[in-house]
Structures are given as structure tokens and as C-alpha cells.
N, C-alpha and C positions, 0 to 999 in steps of 0.2 A: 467148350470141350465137355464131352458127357462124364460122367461119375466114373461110364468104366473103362473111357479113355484115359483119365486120370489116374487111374489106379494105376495098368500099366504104366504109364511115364513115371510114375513115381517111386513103383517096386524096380523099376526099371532104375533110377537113380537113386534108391538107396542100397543096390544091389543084392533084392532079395527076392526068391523066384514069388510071382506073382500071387500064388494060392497062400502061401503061409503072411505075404500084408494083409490079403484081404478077409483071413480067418483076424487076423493081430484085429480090422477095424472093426470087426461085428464084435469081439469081445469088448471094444476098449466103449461100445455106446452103455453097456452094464456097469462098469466100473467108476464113471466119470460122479457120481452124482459125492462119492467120496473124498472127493479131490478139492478141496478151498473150494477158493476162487473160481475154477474153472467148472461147478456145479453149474454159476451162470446157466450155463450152453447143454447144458444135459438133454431138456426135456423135445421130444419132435424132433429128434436131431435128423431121425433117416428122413422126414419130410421137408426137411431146410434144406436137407441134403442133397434131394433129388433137388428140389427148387433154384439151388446153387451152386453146383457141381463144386467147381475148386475151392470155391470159400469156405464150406463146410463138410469139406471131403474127411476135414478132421478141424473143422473150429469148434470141438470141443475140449480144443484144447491139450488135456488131461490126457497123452497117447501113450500108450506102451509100444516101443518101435524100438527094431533095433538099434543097436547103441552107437556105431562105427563114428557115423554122423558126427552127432551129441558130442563124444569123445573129443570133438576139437573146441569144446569150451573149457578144458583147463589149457589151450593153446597155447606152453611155454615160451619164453623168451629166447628168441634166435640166432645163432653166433654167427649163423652165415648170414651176410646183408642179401634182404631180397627186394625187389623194389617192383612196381610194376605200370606199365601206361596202358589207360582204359580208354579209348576213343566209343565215341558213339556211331554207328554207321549211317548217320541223316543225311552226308554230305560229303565234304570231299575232304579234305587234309589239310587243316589251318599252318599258319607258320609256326602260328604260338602254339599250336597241336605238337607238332612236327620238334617247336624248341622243346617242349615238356617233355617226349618221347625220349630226345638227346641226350638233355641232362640226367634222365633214369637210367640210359643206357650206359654213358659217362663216367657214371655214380658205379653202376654197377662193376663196371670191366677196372675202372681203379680201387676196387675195393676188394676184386676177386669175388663179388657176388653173383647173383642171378637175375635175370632181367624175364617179368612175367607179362605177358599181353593178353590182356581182356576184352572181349566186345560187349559194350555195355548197349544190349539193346530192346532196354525193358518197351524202348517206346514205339509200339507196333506200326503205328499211322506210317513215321517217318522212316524207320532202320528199313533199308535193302541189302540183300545179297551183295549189290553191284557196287553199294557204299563200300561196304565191308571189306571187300574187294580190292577198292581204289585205293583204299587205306593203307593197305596192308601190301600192295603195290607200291605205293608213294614211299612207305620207310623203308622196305627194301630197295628202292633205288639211292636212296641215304647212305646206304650202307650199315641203318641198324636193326643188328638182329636181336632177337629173343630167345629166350633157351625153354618155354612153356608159350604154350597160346593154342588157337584153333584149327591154326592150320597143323600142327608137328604133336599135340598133345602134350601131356605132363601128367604129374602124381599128383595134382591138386584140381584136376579141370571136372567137370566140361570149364570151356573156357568162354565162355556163352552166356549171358543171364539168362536169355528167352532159356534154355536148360536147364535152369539151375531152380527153377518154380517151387517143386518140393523140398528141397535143402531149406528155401527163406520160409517157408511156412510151418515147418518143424522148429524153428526158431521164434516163429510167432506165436507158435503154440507153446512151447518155452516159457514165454514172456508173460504169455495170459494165465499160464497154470502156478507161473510166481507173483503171480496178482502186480505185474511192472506192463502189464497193457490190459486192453478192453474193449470193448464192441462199442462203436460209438453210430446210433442211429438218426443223427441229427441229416435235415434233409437241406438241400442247398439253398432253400430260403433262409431258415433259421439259422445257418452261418453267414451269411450275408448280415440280417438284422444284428450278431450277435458284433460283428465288422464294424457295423453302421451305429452302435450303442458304443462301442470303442472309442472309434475317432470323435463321438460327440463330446468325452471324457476326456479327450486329449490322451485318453491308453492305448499301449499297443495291441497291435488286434490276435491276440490270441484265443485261444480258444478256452472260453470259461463256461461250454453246457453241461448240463445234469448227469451225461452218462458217466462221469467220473467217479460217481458217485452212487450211481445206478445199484438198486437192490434185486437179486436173484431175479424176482419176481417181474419184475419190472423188463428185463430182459427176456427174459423167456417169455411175456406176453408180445413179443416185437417180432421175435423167433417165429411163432405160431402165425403171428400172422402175413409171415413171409417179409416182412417190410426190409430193405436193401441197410446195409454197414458197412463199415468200413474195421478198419482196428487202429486203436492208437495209442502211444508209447505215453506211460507213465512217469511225466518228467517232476524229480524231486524239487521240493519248492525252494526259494530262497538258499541255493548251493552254488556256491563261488566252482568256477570250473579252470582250472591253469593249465594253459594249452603251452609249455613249451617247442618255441617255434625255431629250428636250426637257420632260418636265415632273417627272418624277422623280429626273433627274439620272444621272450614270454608274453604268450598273450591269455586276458583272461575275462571269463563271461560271467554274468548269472543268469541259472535257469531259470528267472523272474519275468526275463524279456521272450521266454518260449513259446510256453504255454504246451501243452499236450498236442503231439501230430502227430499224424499219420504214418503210419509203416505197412499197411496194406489197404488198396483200396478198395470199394464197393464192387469193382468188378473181377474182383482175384489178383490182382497187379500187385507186388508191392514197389515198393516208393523207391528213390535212387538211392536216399541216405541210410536205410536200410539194407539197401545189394550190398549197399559199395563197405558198409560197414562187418558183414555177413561175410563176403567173398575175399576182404581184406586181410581177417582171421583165420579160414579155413587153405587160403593160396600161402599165408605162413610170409604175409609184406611186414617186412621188419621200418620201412622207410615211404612214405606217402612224399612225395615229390612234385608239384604242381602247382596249379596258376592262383595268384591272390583270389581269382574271385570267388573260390572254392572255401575259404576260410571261412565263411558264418556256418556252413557243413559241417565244420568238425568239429563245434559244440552237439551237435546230433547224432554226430556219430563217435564222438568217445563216447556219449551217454550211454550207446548200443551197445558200445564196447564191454564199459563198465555192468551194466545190466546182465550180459549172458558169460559175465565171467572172461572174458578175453580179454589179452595183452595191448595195451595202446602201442601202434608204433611210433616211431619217431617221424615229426610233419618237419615239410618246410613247404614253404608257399613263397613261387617264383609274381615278380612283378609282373605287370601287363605289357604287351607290346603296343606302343601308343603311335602313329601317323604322325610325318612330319608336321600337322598342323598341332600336335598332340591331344588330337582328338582318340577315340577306340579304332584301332584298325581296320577299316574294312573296305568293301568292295569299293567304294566311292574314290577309292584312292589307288585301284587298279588292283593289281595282282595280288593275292592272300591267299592261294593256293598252291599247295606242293607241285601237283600236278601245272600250274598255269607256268611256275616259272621254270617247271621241265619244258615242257615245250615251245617256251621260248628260248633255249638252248644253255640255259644255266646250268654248270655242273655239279653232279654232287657235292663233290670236294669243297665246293665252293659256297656251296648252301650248308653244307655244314662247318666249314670254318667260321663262315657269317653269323649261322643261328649262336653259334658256340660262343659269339662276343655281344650278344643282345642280354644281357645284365649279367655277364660275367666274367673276368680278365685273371691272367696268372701273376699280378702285380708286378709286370712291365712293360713297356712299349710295344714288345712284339704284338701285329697282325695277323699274320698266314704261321697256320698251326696247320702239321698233317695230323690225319686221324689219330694216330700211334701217340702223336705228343699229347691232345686234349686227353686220351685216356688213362697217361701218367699223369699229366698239372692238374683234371680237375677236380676240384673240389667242393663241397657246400660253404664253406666260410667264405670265397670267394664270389660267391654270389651277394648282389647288391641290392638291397633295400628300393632301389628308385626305378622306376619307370623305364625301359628300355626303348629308344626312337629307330624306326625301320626307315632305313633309308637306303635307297633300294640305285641309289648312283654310287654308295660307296658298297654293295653286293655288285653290282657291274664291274667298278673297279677290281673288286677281286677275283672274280670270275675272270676276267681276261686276266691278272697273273698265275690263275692254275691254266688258263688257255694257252700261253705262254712256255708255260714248264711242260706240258704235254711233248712226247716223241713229235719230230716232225711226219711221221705214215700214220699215226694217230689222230694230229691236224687235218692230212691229206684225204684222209678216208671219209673223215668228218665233214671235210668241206668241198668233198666233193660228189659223196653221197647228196647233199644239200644240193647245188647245183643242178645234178643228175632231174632231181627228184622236182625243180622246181621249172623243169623245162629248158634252161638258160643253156647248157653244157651237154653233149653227146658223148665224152669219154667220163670215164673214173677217173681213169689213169694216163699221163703221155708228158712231154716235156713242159706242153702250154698248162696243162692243170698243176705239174710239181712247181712251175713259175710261177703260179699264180695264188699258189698257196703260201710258197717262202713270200712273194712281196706282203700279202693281206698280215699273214700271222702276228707280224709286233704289232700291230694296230686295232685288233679285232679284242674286244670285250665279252662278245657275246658271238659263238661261230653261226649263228642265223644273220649274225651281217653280214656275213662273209658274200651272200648274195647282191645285196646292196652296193656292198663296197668294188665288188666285180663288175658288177654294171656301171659302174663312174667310172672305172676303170677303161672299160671300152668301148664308152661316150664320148662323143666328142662335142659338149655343149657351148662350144666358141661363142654364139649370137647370144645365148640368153645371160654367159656372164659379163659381156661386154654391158649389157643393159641392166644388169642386176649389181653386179660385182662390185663395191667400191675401190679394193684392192685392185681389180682390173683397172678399174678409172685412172687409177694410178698411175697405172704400166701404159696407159695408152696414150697420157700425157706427155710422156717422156719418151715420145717418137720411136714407138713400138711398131708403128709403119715401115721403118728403118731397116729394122729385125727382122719385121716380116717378110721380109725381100729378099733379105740374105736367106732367109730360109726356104724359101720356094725355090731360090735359086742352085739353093744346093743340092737341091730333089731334085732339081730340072737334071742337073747334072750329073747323077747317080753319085754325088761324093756323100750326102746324107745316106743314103740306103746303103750304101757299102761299107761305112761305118757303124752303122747299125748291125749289120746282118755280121758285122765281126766280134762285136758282144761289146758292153760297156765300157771297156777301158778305150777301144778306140771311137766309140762315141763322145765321150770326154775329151780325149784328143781332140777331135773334131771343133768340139766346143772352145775350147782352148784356142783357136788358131782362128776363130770368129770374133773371140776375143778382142786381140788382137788386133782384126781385120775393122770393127767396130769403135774400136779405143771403149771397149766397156768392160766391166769386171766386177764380179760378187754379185749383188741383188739387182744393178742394173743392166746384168746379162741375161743372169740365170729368170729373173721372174719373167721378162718377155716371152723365153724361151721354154717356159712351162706355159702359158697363157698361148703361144702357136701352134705348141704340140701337143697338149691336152687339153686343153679351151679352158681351164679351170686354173683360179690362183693359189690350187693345196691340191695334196696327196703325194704320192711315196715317189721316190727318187725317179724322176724325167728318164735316165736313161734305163732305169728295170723296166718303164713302162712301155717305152719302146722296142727293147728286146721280146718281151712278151709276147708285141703286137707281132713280131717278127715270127714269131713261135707257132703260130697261129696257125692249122693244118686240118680245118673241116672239126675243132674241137667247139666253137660254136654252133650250136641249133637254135638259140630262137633268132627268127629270121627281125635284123635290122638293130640289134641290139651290138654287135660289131661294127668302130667305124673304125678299116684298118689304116695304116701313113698315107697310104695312096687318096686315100678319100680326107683326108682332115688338109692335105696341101690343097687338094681342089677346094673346100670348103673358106680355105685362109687367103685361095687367091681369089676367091669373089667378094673377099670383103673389103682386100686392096682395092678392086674394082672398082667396088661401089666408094673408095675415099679420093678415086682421080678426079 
């Protein structure tokens, strides 16, 4: 970016018309040499300047700007709870993204607060549009909203890091003009060796070079001769740090194990624990809500805090979501994406009753919460110290009991949109789709079975269960040959089909008086009699499935995928055939 790009974006984000900042810079390179600490940076400044556009647009520190900004370092303490989820846009929408969003939103709506959404996209390589996008697509299909963010605005935004450039380097300049940071020109070999003289000591590898230390002069020779910097935070030495943690409990550091980092880098960027610590203060988050592994951060960022004068807010730090093997969740173990188990036909509802019980419970038995109740029951005390297991057969199970509780035209539309859409089925809507949907419903988990499950439905796989089936093995021991004759014979003779085409109760009858005819009754009627008329030893009640088949009126399309009565008698009498 040029110097006079810069300027614009930055008069632009301190909301002040362009000529009167960049009259404020040319005064503030005469005034700096008066200022402490921030003398450093005085001399050559407009040639570092050109040389560096953003870094030294004003690393001299020592600025006279206006105030508006600034004004949020006495950032008082806040009676309304505000809370906020900051996703990064490299990717696509984690579960444990997705849980931490929940819980702030949760947080927020039982507490009567505000719920802020941030894109934290300092890191140019990987953040997309298209990320951002998906992101913020995937929580609105959750059903959680925000009341500030980028898509709708707020009184604390942009809502954007890549935006927010000039805001953190007013603060950097801040930092340096109170002698609590400094220009550190050590070059990436000499942290390296400095790394490699650590570990040989058995100490941690922080940073112990000279620039901390660094005299004016010694600065301003580095200055001159263009050589590349970075900035970094003056961490006080040996200071016990007490991190009161809302669900982990007190936790506490020393700044011994620090060492001096980074809060802006050599190429204008600065650091995340400096955004997040900057944008935490000025969006006015009373409550930082989020995943343990974020905890060694906010020893860095209360220092930030503490340093420009700002309010700590209140942390809690949710456990990890660990893979049935209890390994770190991830792709290895299939789905970890919002987006993956939307389109495997998981319902919101259901994704967020589930995420809402992955380290958290209202201290009883109850499972299935609708949205309404999690945002009265939940709470931070209620959140648990241990490791949460995703286990994604009992999010199935729940999925099919909000599948379940759905309107039956709600079902219908759902499962037969699917159909439509996957070639199998030529109507929406007619008697054989409303039949087809009441049989699937109690059994359906997930309504992208709903395809699956229809298609066995109007299969007739006789040969391959007889050979595979052990439970068939059964039935065919027990002179299902028998059955099978009374059965053909009753199609021969239209008494099967006339009983059918009268609807189930007088297929039952039927059955009844086969019975009878047979001297057989319970399991040694009925399973032969699902085994000749479905080829299968399971699936949903014999005579819905033949009323169905009955139903049937050019509502199938793909050709071969229907075997209606007439074709599975022919299929049962070739197989008597072949046992003469």
C-alpha cells in the first residue's frame, strides 16, 4: 500500500476529512523529538517513510490525532453483557467453531445481552470472501444471530480486522510513546540462534535481544539505513498474572515464561493477540467465551489490556471436542464441518441441541432441548471442565427425533424434494409419495435416507437374501416352500390382489385365514411371508408395503428400480421351480 493510500484509509477510519490528518502528520515529524521514548523514531522519518508506507506512516510514535479513537482507553466497565464469536475466514465452519459461536449466543440471549460477530482476517494468504461467506451462511442456518457484525453493521465496527489497520497502529503508537513497546530489528537468523542458545540451556525460548534495551542512537542508525522491524510489547518482568477463569477457575501465569513479542510485524500486519486484544476493548466484550486452546493468549492479552489502560473482561475457556478415539477432532474421522453435516440432511435443531450438550447439561437427564429452553437453562457454571466426545450416532439419533416431531407436509416436501431431485420419483406430490413418506418417517434418522430406504422398499431382492441372509436361512428351513405356494396361489387366483387393492385391514384378513389354512401363526407365518413378498427378512409393516406397491401410478421414474406384485410372484415362482 503507498503512504498516500494509507493516509486515505486511515483519515477514512478515524473519521476525519483527509487534508486536516495529513496536515496533523507533517506537524507531528517536528514535534516527536520532545516526546521520551518515542524520540527513538524522530530522525529520517519521511525517508523510512516512503520506504515503508504502513509501518512508518506514523512509527514515530509520538502522534497528535484526534482523540474519538484514544477515548476508548478509559473503556469503563459494562452492565450490559456483550460477548462476541470471531471466526477466521481460511475455511469453512468447525463444529467446535459452530459450538463456541452457540454458547456466546446462548450466553448472550439468557442474559439479555448482545451478541458481536467479527472476522478476524488479519491473515491475507488464507482469508476469502467465499470463507467469510460460508461462515456466516453455516450460523445462520443454526439459527444464531448477531446483533453487530459485517454483514448488518454496529456502533463499534468495521467488523473486519483487514479494516481496522489504522485503529491497531494508533495503539501501537500508544505503546511506544509510553516506553511499554519498541522497534525490535533483530533479523530471522538471530532469533533463530537466539531459540537454539535457549534450548541448549534448557530455557524457554524467548526473546532476550538487545533492542530492549536499544539507545536512541542505535535506533535511528537502523532507521537510516532502511533495515526492516517489527514492534514488540514490553512485558514486565517476574509479574505473577491471575487469570480468573468462569469455567475453569483461576488460572495464573508469570511473565518470566514470556519474554517480549511481537504486536506488529515487519511487514505492517499486526499480531492476533494484539487485534483481538484492541477490538475486544473498543466493541465494549464484557465476556470472552471460547476454546481452551486460546488460553496461553490471554496472558498476552490482558498484558495489552492492562498496558493501554483497558477493562479486563470476564474469560471462560470451553474444553476441546475430542473424536471417538479421543484423539483432536478432525477430518480423519469424517464430517467436522457445519456445512458437511448440512448437506447430509442434518437438521438445524438438531445440530444445535447436539452442539448445546458437548460440555454442557442443565443438571438433568433431559436430551432434546428446543432453542427457546437452551436460552433460558443456559449458563456458564454449567459448563464442564472435561473434554467433550462427538459422537455423531447419537447426533443421528437425534436428528431423526426432530425428524420425527416435524409436520407430516414438512416430511413430505422434504422427502420428496429428495426423490424428485435424485431421479428415483416423477411426482412431489400424489397418494404413492403421501404413502411413502408416512411408511419411511418413524424410521428415518437422517431424510437423505429417505432415498435409500425407498429403494428397498421397491426392491425385490429375493435371490441375494436367500444367499446372504442368515435370518432367511431360517425361514427357508422351516418349509417356507410351503408358503410359498399358498402364496402364488393366491395371486393366481386374484384373492391376494383383491385384498390388497382393499387396503390393509383386509390384507390381514387375508393373512389370517392363511393362517389358518397353514396351521401357522406369529413368526412362523408372518417372517415367510415378508421373505415372499419383500425378498427381505426386515423393514416396515408387510401389508403398508404392499398397499403402496398398489399405489403406484407412473409415480416412479427411474426405469427398473420398481418391482411391482405382479413381477416378485413371477420372480417366487422361479425359485419354486428351480426347488422341484
Amino acid at each position: 500500500m503507498s503512504t498516500g493510500a494509507f493516509s486515505k484509509s486511515t483519515a477514512k477510519a478515524l473519521g476525519v476529512p483527509l487534508t486536516s490528518f495529513l496536515r496533523q502528520q507533517r506537524c507531528n515529524v517536528h514535534i516527536l523529538l520532545s516526546r521520551g521514548p518515542s524520540t527513538t523514531l524522530s530522525r529520517n522519518a519521511s525517508n523510512v517513510s516512503q520506504r515503508r508506507g504502513f509501518l512508518h506512516c506514523s512509527a514515530v510514535a509520538a502522534v497528535e490525532r484526534p482523540s474519538t479513537p484514544l477515548e476508548a482507553a478509559s473503556n469503563p466497565p459494562q452492565t450490559e453483557v456483550r460477548v462476541r464469536f470471531a471466526p477466521s475466514p481460511t475455511g469453512n465452519l468447525h463444529v467446535g467453531g459452530a459450538r463456541t459461536a452457540l454458547f456466546n449466543w446462548l450466553y448472550a440471549c439468557n442474559t439479555g445481552g448482545k451478541m458481536v460477530l467479527r472476522v478476524e482476517d488479519t491473515d491475507q494468504a488464507r482469508s476469502t470472501k467465499e470463507s467469510e461467506a460460508a461462515v456466516l451462511r453455516d450460523l445462520a442456518w443454526l439459527g444464531i444471530k448477531w446483533d453487530e457484525g459485517p454483514d448488518i453493521g454496529g456502533d463499534h465496527g468495521p467488523y473486519r480486522q483487514s479494516e481496522r489497520t489504522a485503529l491497531y497502529k494508533q495503539y501501537v503508537d500508544k505503546l511506544v510513546e509510553q516506553g511499554k513497546a519498541y522497534l525490535c530489528f533483530c533479523t530471522d537468523e538471530e532469533l533463530q540462534q537466539m531459540k537454539a542458545q535457549a534450548e541448549a540451556q534448557s530455557l524457554p525460548p524467548i526473546y532476550r535481544g538487545k533492542w530492549a534495551t536499544a539507545s536512541k542512537e542505535e535506533v535511528e542508525q537502523e532507521l537510516a539505513k532502511g533495515t526492516p522491524y517489527c514492534y514488540r510489547f514490553r512485558v514486565p518482568p517476574n509479574k505473577e498474572i491471575l487469570i480468573p477463569d468462569r469455567i475453569r477457575g483461576d488460572v495464573r501465569f508469570n511473565t518470566n515464561a514470556l519474554g517480549d513479542f511481537v504486536i506488529l510485524r515487519s511487514n505492517g500486519l499486526p499480531v492476533y493477540n494484539f487485534c483481538v486484544a484492541v477490538d475486544d476493548a473498543l466493541m465494549r466484550i464484557t465476556h470472552v467465551i471460547r476454546a481452551e486452546e486460546h488460553l496461553p493468549n490471554t496472558l498476552r492479552q490482558v498484558l495489552i489490556y492492562e498496558a493501554l489502560g483497558f477493562s479486563t473482561p470476564t474469560f471462560g475457556h470451553v474444553s476441546l471436542i475430542l473424536a471417538p478415539d479421543k484423539s483432536k477432532l478432525s477430518k480423519r474421522h469424517g464430517a467436522t464441518s457445519v456445512g458437511e453435516f448440512r448437506e447430509q440432511g442434518f437438521l438445524p435443531e438438531a445440530m444445535v441441541n447436539y452442539l448445546s450438550l458437548l460440555g454442557w447439561n442443565d443438571g438433568t437427564e433431559q436430551e432434546l432441548f428446543s432453542t427457546e429452553e437452551l436460552q433460558q437453562k443456559f449458563s456458564l457454571e454449567r459448563i464442564t471442565k472435561s473434554a467433550a466426545v462427538f459422537d455423531k450416532t447419537k447426533l443421528s439419533w437425534m436428528n431423526g427425533q426432530y425428524l420425527r416431531a416435524l409436520p407430516d407436509e414438512e416430511v413430505l416436501s422434504l422427502a420428496s424434494s429428495l426423490w424428485i431431485e435424485s431421479g428415483l420419483l416423477a411426482k412431489a406430490d400424489s397418494p404413492f409419495v403421501r404413502a411413502a413418506t408416512s411408511i419411511l418417517k418413524n424410521s428415518l434418522e437422517l431424510i437423505v435416507d429417505a432415498n435409500t430406504q425407498l429403494r428397498e422398499l421397491l426392491d425385490y431382492p429375493l435371490e441375494a437374501s436367500i444367499a446372504s441372509d442368515e435370518k432367511v436361512a431360517a425361514v427357508l428351513e422351516d418349509n417356507f416352500a410351503e408358503v410359498a405356494q399358498a402364496v402364488v396361489a393366491a395371486f393366481d387366483s386374484g384373492e391376494l390382489p383383491a385384498a390388497v387393492a382393499e387396503g390393509a385391514d383386509a390384507y390381514k384378513g387375508w393373512v389370517k385365514g392363511l393362517g389358518k389354512a397353514q396351521k401357522r401363526k406369529g413368526k412362523r407365518l408372518f417372517m415367510p411371508l415378508r421373505v415372499a413378498l419383500t425378498g427381505t427378512s426386515h423393514g416396515p409393516d408387510v401389508a403398508d408395503v404392499l398397499v403402496l406397491l398398489a399405489l403406484e401410478d407412473g409415480d416412479v421414474k427411474e426405469p427398473g428400480a420398481l418391482v411391482p406384485l405382479s413381477q416378485r410372484i413371477e420372480i417366487l415362482r422361479g425359485w419354486l421351480a428351480k426347488q422341484a
